[in-house]
TORMI-576696 format. One record per residue (C-alpha): residue number from 1; x, y, z; residue in three letters. Coordinates in nm, 3 decimals. Layout:
<atoms>
num NUM	east X	north Y	up Z	residu ALA
...
</atoms>
This chain:
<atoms>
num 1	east 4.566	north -1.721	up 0.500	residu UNK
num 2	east 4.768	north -1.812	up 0.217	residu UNK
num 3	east 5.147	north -1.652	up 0.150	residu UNK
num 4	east 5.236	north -1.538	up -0.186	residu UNK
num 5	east 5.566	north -1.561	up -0.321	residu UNK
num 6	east 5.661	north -1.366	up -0.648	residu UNK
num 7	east 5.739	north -1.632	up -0.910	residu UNK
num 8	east 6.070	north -1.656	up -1.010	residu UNK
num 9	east 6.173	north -1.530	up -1.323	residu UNK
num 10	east 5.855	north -1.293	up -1.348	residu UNK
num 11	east 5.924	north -0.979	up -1.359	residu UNK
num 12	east 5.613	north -0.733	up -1.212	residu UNK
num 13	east 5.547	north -0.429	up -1.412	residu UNK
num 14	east 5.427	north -0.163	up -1.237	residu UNK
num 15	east 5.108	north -0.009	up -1.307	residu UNK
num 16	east 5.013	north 0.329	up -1.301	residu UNK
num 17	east 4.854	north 0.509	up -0.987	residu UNK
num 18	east 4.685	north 0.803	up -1.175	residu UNK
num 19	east 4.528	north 0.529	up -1.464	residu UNK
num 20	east 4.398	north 0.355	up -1.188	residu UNK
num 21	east 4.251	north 0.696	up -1.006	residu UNK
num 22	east 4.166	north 0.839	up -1.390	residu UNK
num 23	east 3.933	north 0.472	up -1.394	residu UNK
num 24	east 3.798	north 0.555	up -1.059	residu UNK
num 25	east 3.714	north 0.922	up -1.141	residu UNK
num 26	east 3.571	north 0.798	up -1.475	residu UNK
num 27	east 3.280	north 0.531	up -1.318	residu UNK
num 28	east 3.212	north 0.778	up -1.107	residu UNK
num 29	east 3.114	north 1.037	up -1.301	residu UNK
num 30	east 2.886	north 0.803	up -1.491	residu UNK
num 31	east 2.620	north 0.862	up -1.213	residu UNK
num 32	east 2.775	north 1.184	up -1.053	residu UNK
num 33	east 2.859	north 1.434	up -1.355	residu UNK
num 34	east 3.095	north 1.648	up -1.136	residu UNK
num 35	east 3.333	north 1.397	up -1.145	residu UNK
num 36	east 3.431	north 1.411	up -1.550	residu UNK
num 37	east 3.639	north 1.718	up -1.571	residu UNK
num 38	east 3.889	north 1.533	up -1.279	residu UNK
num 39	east 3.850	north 1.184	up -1.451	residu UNK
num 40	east 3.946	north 1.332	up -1.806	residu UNK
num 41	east 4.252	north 1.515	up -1.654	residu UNK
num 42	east 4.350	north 1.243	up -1.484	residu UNK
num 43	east 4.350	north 0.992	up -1.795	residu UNK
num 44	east 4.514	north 1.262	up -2.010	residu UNK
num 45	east 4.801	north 1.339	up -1.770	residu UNK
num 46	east 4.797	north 0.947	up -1.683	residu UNK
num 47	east 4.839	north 0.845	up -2.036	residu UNK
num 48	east 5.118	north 1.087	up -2.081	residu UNK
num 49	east 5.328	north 0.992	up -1.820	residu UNK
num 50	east 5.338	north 0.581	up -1.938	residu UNK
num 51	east 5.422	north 0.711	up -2.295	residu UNK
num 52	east 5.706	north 0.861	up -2.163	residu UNK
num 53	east 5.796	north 0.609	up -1.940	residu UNK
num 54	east 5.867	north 0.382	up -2.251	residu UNK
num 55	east 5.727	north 0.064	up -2.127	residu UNK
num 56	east 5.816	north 0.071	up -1.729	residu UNK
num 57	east 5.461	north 0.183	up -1.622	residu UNK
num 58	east 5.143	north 0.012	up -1.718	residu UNK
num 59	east 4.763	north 0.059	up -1.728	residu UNK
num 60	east 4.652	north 0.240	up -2.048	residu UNK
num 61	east 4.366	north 0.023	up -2.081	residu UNK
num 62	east 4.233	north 0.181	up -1.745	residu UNK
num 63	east 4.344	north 0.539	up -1.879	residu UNK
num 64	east 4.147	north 0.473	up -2.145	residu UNK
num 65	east 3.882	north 0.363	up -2.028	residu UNK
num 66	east 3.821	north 0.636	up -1.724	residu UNK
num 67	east 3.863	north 0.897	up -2.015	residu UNK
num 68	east 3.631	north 0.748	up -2.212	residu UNK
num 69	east 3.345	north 0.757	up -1.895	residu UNK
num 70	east 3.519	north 1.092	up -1.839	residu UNK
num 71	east 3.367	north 1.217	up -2.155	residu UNK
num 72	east 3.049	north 1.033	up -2.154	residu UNK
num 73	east 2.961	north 1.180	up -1.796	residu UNK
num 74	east 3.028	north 1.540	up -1.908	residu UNK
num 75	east 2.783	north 1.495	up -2.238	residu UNK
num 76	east 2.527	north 1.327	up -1.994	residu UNK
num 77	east 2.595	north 1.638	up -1.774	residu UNK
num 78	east 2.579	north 1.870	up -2.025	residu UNK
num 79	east 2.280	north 1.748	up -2.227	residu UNK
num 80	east 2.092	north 1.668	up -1.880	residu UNK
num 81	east 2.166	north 2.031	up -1.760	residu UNK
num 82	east 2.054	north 2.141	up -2.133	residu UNK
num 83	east 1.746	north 1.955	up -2.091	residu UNK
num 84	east 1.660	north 2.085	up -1.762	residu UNK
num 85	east 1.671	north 2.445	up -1.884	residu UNK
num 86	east 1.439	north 2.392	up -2.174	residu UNK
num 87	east 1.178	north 2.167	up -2.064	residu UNK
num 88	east 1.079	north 2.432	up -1.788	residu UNK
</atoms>
């Protein structure tokens, strides 16, 4: 195995646990519906908190993103459910 040595004069920024959870939540409610109402909370209250962190937190792109699957796995959900109920 390989060490890794932080480079000097780098400085890590750390990223955000709930943007990274709020992406997680998000792909998985592309196939499993139930999952949207967690993974848009999650990116909401995740992009919130690195606003007000003013730049010491990072990962709105993954905030973004698991809200955006977030909402597309509710309207699947919804309009699947929808379906289901007239088509019988």
């Amino acid at each position: 195995m390989e060490d890794t040595k932080p480079v000097k004069g780098v400085h890590s920024v750390p990223k955000s646990s709930r943007a990274t959870r709020a992406l997680v939540l998000g792909l998985l409610s592309l196939p499993f519906g139930v999952f949207a109402p967690f993974a848009i909370w999650a990116g909401l209250s995740s992009l919130r908190r690195i606003r007000k962190s003013k730049g010491v937190l990072t990962g709105q792109t993954a905030a973004v993103f698991g809200l955006v699957a977030g909402i597309l796995g509710i309207t699947t959900l919804i309009v699947g459910t929808a379906y289901w109920f007239l088509a019988q």
